[in-house]
C-alpha positions as a Markdown table, in Angstrom:
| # | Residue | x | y | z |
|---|---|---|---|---|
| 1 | Unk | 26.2 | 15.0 | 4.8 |
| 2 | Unk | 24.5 | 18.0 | 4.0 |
| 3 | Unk | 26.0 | 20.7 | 2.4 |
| 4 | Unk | 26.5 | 23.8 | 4.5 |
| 5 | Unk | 24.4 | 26.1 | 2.4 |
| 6 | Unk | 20.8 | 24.3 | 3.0 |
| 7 | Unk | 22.0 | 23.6 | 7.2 |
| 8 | Unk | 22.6 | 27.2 | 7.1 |
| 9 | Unk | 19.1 | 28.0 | 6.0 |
| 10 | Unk | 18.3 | 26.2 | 10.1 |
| 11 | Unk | 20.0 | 29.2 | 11.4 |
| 12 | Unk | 18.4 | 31.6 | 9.1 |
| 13 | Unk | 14.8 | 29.9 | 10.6 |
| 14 | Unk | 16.1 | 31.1 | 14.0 |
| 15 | Unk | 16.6 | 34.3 | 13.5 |
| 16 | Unk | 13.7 | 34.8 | 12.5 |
| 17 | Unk | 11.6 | 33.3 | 15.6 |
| 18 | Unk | 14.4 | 35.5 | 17.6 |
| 19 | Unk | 13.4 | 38.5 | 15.5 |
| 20 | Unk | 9.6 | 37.2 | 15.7 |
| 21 | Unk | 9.9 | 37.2 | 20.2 |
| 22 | Unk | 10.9 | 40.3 | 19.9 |
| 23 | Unk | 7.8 | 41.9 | 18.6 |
| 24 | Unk | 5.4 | 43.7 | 20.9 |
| 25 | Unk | 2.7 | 42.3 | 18.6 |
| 26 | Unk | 4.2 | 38.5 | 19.1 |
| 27 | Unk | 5.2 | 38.6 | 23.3 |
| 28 | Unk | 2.3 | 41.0 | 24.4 |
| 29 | Unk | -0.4 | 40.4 | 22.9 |
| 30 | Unk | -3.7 | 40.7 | 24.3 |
| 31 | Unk | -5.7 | 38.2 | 21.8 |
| 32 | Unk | -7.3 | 35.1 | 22.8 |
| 33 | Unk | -5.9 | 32.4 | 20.8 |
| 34 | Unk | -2.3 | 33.5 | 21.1 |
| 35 | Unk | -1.9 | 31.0 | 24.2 |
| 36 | Unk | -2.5 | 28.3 | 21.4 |
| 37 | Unk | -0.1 | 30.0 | 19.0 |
| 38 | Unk | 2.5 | 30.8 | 21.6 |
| 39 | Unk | 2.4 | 26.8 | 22.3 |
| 40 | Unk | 3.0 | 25.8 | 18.4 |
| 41 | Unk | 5.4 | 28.2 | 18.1 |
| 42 | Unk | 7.6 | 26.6 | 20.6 |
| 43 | Unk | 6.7 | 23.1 | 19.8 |
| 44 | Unk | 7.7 | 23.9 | 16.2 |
| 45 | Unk | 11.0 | 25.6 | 16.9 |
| 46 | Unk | 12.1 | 22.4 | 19.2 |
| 47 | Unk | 11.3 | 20.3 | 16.5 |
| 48 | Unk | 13.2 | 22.1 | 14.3 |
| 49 | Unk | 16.2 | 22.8 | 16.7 |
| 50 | Unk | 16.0 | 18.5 | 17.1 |
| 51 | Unk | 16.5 | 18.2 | 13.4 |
| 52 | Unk | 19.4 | 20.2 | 13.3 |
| 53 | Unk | 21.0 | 18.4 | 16.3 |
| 54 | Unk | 20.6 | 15.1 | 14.5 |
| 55 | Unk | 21.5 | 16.1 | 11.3 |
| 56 | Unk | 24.7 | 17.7 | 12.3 |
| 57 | Unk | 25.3 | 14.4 | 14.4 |
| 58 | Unk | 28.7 | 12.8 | 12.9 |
| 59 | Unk | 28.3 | 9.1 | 15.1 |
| 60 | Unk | 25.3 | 8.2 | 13.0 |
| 61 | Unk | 25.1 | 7.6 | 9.8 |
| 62 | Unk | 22.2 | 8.8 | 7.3 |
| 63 | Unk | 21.0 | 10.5 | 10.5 |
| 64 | Unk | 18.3 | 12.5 | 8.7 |
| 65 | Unk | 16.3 | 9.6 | 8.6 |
| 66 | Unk | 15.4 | 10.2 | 12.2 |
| 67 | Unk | 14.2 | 13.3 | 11.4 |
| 68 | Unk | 11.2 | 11.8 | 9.5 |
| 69 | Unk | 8.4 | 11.4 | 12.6 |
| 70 | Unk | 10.2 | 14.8 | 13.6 |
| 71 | Unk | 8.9 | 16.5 | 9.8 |
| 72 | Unk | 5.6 | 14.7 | 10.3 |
| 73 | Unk | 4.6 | 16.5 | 14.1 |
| 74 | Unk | 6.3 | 19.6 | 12.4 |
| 75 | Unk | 3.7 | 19.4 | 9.6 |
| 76 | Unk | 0.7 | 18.4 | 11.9 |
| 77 | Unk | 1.4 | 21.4 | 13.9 |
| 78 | Unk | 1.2 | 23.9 | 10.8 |
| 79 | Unk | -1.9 | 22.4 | 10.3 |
| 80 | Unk | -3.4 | 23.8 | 13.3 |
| 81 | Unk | -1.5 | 26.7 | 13.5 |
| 82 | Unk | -3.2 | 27.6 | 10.0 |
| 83 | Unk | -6.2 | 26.3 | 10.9 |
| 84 | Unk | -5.7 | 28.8 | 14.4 |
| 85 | Unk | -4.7 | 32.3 | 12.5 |
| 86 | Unk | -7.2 | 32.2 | 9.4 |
| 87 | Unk | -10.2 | 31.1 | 11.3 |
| 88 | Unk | -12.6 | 33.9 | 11.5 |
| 89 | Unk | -14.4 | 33.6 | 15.0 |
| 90 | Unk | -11.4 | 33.3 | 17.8 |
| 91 | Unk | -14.0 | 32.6 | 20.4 |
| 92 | Unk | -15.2 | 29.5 | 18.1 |
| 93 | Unk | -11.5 | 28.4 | 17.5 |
| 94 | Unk | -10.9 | 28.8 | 21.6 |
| 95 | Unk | -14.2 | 26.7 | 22.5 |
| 96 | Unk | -13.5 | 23.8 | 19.6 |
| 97 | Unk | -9.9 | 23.6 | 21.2 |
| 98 | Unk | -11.0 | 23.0 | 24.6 |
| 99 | Unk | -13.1 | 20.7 | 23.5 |
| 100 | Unk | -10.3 | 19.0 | 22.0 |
| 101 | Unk | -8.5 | 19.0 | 25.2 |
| 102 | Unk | -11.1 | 17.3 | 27.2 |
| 103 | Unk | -11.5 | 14.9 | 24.8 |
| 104 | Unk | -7.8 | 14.0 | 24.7 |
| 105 | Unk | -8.1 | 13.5 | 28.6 |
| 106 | Unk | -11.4 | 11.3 | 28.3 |
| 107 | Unk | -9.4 | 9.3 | 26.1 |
| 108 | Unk | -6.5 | 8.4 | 28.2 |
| 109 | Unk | -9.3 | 8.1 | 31.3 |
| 110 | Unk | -11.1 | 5.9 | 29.6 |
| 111 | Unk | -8.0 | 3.5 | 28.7 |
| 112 | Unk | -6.8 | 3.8 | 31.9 |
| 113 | Unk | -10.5 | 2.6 | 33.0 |
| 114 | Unk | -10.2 | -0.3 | 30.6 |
| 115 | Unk | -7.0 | -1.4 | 32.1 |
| 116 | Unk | -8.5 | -1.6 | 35.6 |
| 117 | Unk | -11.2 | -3.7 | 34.4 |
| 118 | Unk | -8.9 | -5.7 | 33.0 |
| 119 | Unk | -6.5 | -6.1 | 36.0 |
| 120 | Unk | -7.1 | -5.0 | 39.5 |
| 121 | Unk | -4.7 | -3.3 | 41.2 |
| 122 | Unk | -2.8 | -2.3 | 38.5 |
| 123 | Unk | -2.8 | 1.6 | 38.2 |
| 124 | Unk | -1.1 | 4.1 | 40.9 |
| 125 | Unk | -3.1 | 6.4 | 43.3 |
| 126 | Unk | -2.0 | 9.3 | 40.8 |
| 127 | Unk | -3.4 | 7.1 | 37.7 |
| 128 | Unk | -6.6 | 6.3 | 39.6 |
| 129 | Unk | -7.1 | 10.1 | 40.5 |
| 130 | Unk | -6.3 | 11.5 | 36.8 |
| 131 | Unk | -8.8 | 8.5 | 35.7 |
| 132 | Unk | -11.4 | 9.7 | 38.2 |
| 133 | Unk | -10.9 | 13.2 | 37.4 |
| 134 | Unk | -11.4 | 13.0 | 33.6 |
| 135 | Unk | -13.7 | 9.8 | 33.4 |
| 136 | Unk | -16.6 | 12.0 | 33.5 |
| 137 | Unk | -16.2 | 14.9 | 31.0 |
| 138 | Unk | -18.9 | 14.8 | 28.1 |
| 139 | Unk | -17.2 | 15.7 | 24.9 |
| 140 | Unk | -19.3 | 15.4 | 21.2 |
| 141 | Unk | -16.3 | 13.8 | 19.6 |
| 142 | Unk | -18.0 | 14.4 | 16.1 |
| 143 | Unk | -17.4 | 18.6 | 17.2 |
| 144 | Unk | -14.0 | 18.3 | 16.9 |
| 145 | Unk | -13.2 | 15.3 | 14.9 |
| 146 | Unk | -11.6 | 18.0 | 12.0 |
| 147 | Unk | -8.9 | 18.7 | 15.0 |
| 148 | Unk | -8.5 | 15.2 | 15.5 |
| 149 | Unk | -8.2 | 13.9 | 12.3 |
| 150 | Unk | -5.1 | 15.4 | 10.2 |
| 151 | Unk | -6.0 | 14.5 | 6.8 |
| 152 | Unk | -9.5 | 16.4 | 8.2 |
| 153 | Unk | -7.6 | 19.6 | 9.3 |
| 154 | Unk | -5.2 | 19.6 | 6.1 |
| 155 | Unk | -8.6 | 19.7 | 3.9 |
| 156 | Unk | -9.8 | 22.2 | 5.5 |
| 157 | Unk | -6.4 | 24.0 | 5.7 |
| 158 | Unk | -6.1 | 23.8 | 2.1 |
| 159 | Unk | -2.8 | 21.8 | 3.1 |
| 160 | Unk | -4.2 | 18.3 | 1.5 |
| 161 | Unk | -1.2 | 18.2 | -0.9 |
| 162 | Unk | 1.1 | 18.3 | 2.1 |
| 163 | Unk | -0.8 | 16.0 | 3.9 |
| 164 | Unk | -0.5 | 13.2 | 0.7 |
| 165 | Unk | 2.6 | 13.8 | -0.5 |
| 166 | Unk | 4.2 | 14.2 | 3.5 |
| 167 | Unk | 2.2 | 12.8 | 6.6 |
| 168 | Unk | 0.7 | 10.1 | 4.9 |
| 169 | Unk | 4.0 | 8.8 | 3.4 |
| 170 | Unk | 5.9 | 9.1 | 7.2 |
| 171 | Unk | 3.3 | 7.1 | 8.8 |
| 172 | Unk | 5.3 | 4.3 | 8.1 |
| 173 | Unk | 8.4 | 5.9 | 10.2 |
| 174 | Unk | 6.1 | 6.5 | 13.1 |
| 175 | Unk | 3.9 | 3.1 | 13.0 |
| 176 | Unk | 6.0 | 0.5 | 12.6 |
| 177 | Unk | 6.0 | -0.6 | 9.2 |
| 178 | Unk | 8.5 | -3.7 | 7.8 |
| 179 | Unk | 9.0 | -1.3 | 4.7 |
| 180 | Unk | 10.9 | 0.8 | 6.3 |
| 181 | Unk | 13.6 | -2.4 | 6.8 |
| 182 | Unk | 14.7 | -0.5 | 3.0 |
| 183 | Unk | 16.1 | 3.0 | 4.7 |
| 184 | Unk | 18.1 | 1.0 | 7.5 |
| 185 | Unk | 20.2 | -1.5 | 5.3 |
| 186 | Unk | 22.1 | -2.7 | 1.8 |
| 187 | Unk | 19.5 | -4.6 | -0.4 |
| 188 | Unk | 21.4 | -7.7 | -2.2 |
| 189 | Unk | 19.6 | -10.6 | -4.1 |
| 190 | Unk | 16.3 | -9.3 | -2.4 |
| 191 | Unk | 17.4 | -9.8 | 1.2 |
| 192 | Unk | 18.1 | -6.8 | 3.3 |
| 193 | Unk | 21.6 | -6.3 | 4.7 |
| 194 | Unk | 21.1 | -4.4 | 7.8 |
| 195 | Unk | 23.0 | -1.8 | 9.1 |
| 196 | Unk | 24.8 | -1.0 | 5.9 |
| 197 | Unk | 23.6 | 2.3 | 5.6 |
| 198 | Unk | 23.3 | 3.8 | 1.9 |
| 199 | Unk | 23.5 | 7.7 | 1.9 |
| 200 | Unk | 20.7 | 8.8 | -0.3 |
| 201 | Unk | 21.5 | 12.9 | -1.1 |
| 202 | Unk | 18.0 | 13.2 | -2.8 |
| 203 | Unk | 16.6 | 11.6 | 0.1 |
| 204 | Unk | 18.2 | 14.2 | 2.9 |
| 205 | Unk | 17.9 | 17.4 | 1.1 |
| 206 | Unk | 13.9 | 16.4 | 0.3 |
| 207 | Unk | 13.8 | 16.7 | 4.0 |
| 208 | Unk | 15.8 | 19.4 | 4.6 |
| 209 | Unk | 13.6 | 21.0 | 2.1 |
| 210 | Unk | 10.4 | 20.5 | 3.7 |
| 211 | Unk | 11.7 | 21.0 | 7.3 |
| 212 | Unk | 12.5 | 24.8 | 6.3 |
| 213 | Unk | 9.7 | 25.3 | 4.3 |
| 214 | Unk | 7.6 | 24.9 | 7.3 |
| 215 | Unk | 9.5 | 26.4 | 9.4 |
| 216 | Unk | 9.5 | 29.6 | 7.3 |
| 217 | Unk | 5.6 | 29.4 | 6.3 |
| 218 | Unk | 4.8 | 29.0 | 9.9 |
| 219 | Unk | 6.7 | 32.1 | 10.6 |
| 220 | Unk | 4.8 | 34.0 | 7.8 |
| 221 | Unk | 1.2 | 32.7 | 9.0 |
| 222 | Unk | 2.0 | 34.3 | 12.5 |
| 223 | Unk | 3.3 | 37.6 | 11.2 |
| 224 | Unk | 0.6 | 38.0 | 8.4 |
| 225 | Unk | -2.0 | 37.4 | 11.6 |
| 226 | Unk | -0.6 | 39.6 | 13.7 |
| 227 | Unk | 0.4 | 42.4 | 10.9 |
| 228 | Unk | 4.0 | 42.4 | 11.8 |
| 229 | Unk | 5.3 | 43.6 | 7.9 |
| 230 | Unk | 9.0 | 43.4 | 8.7 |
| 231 | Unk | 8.7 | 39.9 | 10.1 |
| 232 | Unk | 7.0 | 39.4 | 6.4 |
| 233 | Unk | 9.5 | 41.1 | 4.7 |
| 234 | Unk | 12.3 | 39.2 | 6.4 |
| 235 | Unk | 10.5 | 35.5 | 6.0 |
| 236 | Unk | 10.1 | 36.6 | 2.1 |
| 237 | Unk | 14.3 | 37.5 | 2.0 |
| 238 | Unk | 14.8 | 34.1 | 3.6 |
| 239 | Unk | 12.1 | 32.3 | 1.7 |
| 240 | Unk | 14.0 | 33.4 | -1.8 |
| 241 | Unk | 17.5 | 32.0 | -0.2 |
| 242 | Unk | 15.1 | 28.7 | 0.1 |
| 243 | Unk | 14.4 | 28.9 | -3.0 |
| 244 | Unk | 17.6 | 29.4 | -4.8 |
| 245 | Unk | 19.1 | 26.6 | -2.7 |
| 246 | Unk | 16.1 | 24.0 | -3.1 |
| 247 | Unk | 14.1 | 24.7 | -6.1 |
| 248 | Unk | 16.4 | 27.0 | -8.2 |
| 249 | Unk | 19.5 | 24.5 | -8.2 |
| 250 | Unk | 17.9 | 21.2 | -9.0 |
């Protein structure tokens, strides 16, 4: 289990997105991404709030291992929230987004059209509508593939590192991958004992590490966008605790 002084660092996140809601600049403003931002925001706090949940959880042992397809949306979603404050045409950023959108949509239409052909009968009168509805849009995937590709959007992010050394290595605990057979059991004479969990420390504090780190950066790329300076100053006072408890220590 965790030591309390890195779980405390979840709560020192959270007071920050409290302190971060708070702002006129954050909850009224006027500009035209911040319906995208608003929507990361949230998606990135849950995330975060989920981690904490199941890393406090006592009935499961080496819980933090289901935190890892957790770190890897949490990491995605910097991505574009990066990508969304330091672009430098908002309308562009708005349109390309949209686009994204509709192609999302064309994609499940089109797999629901699939499946028809396939079998008759098979989809509802609300899954025939939504395919009807969305069958149609014309979307140039090759305008948004950089949104649709991570390891596209961490390039361009100047993220790739993260992207490497992070998403790519948690694919494995999102796609099913046999390799992963390692995490869940006791490895004796080569054959995998399962369900004879082995705490690895190194293993939960990498995570906790990276968890926070976004949580705190994503924090700072909203308040540097929106000039908020004591959100800044506040993220920098928590970022050192990171530090001291992460980086300093080991």
């Amino acid at each position: 289990m965790a030591t309390d002084e890195k779980m405390n660092l979840f709560d020192g996140v959270f007071s920050l997105y409290n302190d971060l809601q708070q702002e006129e600049k954050f909850k009224n403003s006027k500009g035209p991404v911040m319906n995208l931002i608003y929507h990361l925001v949230l998606k990135n706090m849950r995330s975060l709030k989920t981690m904490q949940i199941i890393m406090d959880a006592k009935d499961l042992k080496n819980s933090y291992l289901e935190t890892l397809p957790l770190l890897r949306i949490q990491l995605e979603t910097f991505f574009h929230l990066v990508y969304i404050t330091e672009h430098e045409n908002p309308d562009v950023c708005l349109n390309e987004y949209q686009k994204l959108q509709d192609f999302q949509l064309l994609r499940v239409a089109r797999n629901l059209k699939k499946l028809e052909e396939q079998e008759t009968n098979v989809l509802s009168d609300v899954e025939r509508a939504f395919m009807n509805l969305h069958i149609n849009k014309e979307v140039a995937r090759k305008d948004i593939i950089h949104l649709d590709q991570p390891w596209q959007l961490s390039n361009i992010t100047n993220k790739y590192e993260e992207y490497v050394k992070t998403y790519s290595v948690l694919s494995s605990y999102v796609h099913y991958n046999p390799s992963t057979r390692f995490a869940y059991g006791n490895s004796k004479e080569d054959n995998v004992i399962y369900n004879q969990f082995i705490y690895n420390e190194q293993e939960e504090s990498i995570i906790l590490r990276n968890t926070i780190k976004i949580g705190l950066s994503t924090i700072e790329s909203i308040s540097k966008f929106l000039d908020i300076e004591e959100i800044q100053e506040k993220t920098s006072k928590v970022f050192e605790e990171w530090e001291n408890v992460f980086i300093n220590k080991n």
